[in-house]
C-alpha positions, 0 to 999 in steps of 0.5 A: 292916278297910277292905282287907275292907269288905263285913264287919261293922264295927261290933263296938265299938259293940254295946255301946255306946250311940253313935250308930251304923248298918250297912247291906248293900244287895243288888238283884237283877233279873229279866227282868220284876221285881225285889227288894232286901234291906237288912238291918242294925242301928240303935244310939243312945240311944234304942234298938238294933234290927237290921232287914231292908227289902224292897223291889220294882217293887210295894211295900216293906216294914220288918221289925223284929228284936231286936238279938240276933237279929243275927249276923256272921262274918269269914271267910268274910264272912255276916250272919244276922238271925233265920233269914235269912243274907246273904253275896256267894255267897248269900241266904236269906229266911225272914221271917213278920211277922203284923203286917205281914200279910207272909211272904217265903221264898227263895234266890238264888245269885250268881256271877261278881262283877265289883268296882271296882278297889281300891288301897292309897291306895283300898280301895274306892270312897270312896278315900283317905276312907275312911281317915278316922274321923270320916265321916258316912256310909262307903259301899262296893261289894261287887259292881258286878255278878253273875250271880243265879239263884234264887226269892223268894215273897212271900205268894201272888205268885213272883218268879223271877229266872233269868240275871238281874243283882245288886249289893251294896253298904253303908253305915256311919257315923252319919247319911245325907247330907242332900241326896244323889243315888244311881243304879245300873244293870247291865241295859244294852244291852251286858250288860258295862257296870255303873254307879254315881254317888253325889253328897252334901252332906258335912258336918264339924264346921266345914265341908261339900262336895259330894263325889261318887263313880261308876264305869262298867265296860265289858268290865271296864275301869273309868272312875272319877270320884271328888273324890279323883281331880281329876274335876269336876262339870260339871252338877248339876241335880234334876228332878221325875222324874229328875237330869241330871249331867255329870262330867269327868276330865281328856279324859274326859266323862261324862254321865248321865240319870235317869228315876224310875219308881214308886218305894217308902219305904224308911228311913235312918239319922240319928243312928243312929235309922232315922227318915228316909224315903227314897223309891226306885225299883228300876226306873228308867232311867239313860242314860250317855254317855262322851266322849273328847276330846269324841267319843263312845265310849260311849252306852246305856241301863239299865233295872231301876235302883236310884234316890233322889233326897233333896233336902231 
C-alpha cells in the first residue's frame, strides 16, 4: 500500500500484540490562530487504545478512545474514531471528554491539495526507504498544502479558519526516533511556497545514521534533498529556541532557520506505548533560502509553523 500511503496500514496488527503505532497528522491555520488533530491507534503488549490530540497556539489536549471505536476505509481513504471522521477532503470533530473538562466541535474542508512528486522507486517522501519493513518509524506526506475553510470550537472559545493553509502528513512504525528535528511551514510571504525538513537519528539492529528528508515547493516546482538522493547535510546545529541547518544537492544549497515559539505536550509512540512526551509548537517561524551555484534564488519567511525539537 505504499503507492497509497495516507490509508490505514496497520490491519495485520489489529489483533495482534506487536508492538505497533499509526498516526495522521492534520494542521490548519488561520490568519490569526490555529489547531492540529492527530488521531491514531497505540498496540503493545500492554495495552491498545486508539487516541485523538489536539493541539493549538494556546494548549494541548490528549483523548482517549477504546480501540473499537476505531474505524478505517480504503477507498475513498476515511478514519473515524468514535463520532470524529478524518479524510484529505475533510474533518469532523465531535469529542466531549468530562475528565478533561473539554468539549471540541467543528468542520473544515479542504481543497486544491498541492503533494510531493511520487515515483515508483519514491512513493512518497521516504524514497526507496520506504520499501523496507523493518523501519522504526515510516513517515508520509499526504498534502504539503491546501486550502481549509471551516470552525472548530473549543468550550466557549471559536477558532474560525477562513482562506486559510493545511497540511497532512503521517507516521507508522514502531517507535519515533530518538533525536530528531521536524519543521513545516505554508504560510510564507509568497503563498506558492510550502515546505518541510525532517532530519533523524535511524537506528537498526546493527547500526544507526542520520537520515534526512525535505522538500521546498515554489510555484509548484519541488527541490528535494533526501539521504537517498546524494544531498549532504552541511550544517546541524540545536539552539535553545530554534535549529539552523544547511542541505546541499549537487548546485543546490538550502539553508534554514528556526524560531520556536510557545510550544504544547504532545505524546509519541516507543514500542507502541505512547509514552514519550514530545514538546511542539504550531506558531513558530521558519526561514528558507535556496542558492543556485551559490546565488540567491529564493529567501522568505513562514510564520504559523508546525516545530519539534527532540534531542534527548
Amino acid at each position: 500500500m505504499m503507492n497509497n500511503p495516507e490509508v490505514f496500514q496497520g490491519e495485520k496488527y489489529l489483533d495482534s500484540n506487536k508492538d505497533y503505532f499509526e498516526g495522521w497528522y492534520f494542521k490548519n491555520i488561520g490568519k490569526d490562530e490555529g489547531i492540529s488533530f492527530i488521531p491514531g491507534i497505540s498496540i503493545s503488549s500492554k495495552e491498545k487504545r486508539c487516541f485523538i490530540q489536539v493541539i493549538t497556539n494556546d494548549s494541548s489536549w490528549f483523548i482517549d478512545f477504546d480501540i473499537n471505536d476505531f474505524e478505517y476505509n480504503y477507498e475513498p481513504f476515511w478514519i473515524r474514531i468514535g463520532n470524529n471522521y478524518f479524510s484529505k477532503e475533510r474533518v469532523h470533530i465531535d469529542i466531549i471528554d468530562k475528565q478533561l473538562d473539554i468539549v471540541i466541535k467543528g468542520d473544515l474542508k479542504y481543497k486544491n491539495s498541492i503533494s510531493i512528486k511520487r515515483k515508483l522507486l519514491s512513493p512518497n517522501i521516504m524514497g526507496i526507504f520506504s520499501y523496507i519493513p523493518f523501519m522504526q518509524c515510516n513517515h508520509c506526506i499526504l498534502s504539503m498544502k491546501s486550502n481549509v475553510e471551516g470552525i472548530i470550537s473549543i468550550n466557549d472559545k471559536n477558532i474560525e479558519i477562513f482562506n486559510g493553509t493545511g497540511y497532512i502528513e503521517k507516521d507508522f512504525g514502531v517507535s519515533f526516533p530518538k533525536y530528531y528535528v521536524w519543521g513545516q511551514g505554508n504560510n510564507f510571504n509568497d503563498k506558492n511556497v510550502s515546505f518541510f525538513v525532517s532530519i533523524a537519528d535511524i537506528y537498526f539492529k546493527l547500526f544507526s545514521f542520520r537520515g534526512f528528508i525535505c522538500s521546498l515547493i515554489i510555484n509548484n516546482k519541488e527541490y528535494r534533498f533526501a539521504t537517498y538522493n546524494n544531498s549532504k547535510i552541511l550544517k546541524y546545529e540545536i539552539k535553545d529556541n530554534g535549529y539552523e541547518l544547511v542541505l546541499k544537492k549537487g548546485k543546490y544549497i538550502l539553508e534554514i532557520e528556526s524560531l520556536n515559539n510557545d510550544g504544547f505536550m504532545l505524546k509519541a509512540p516507543v514500542n507502541g506505548n505512547m509514552d514519550k512526551e514530545i514538546l511542539e509548537s504550531i506558531n513558530g517561524i521558519i526561514k528558507v533560502t535556496l542558492k543556485k551555484n551559490k546565488k540567491v534564488i529564493f529567501s522568505d519567511e513562514s510564520c504559523n509553523c508546525g516545530l519539534e525539537i527532540v534531542n534527548e
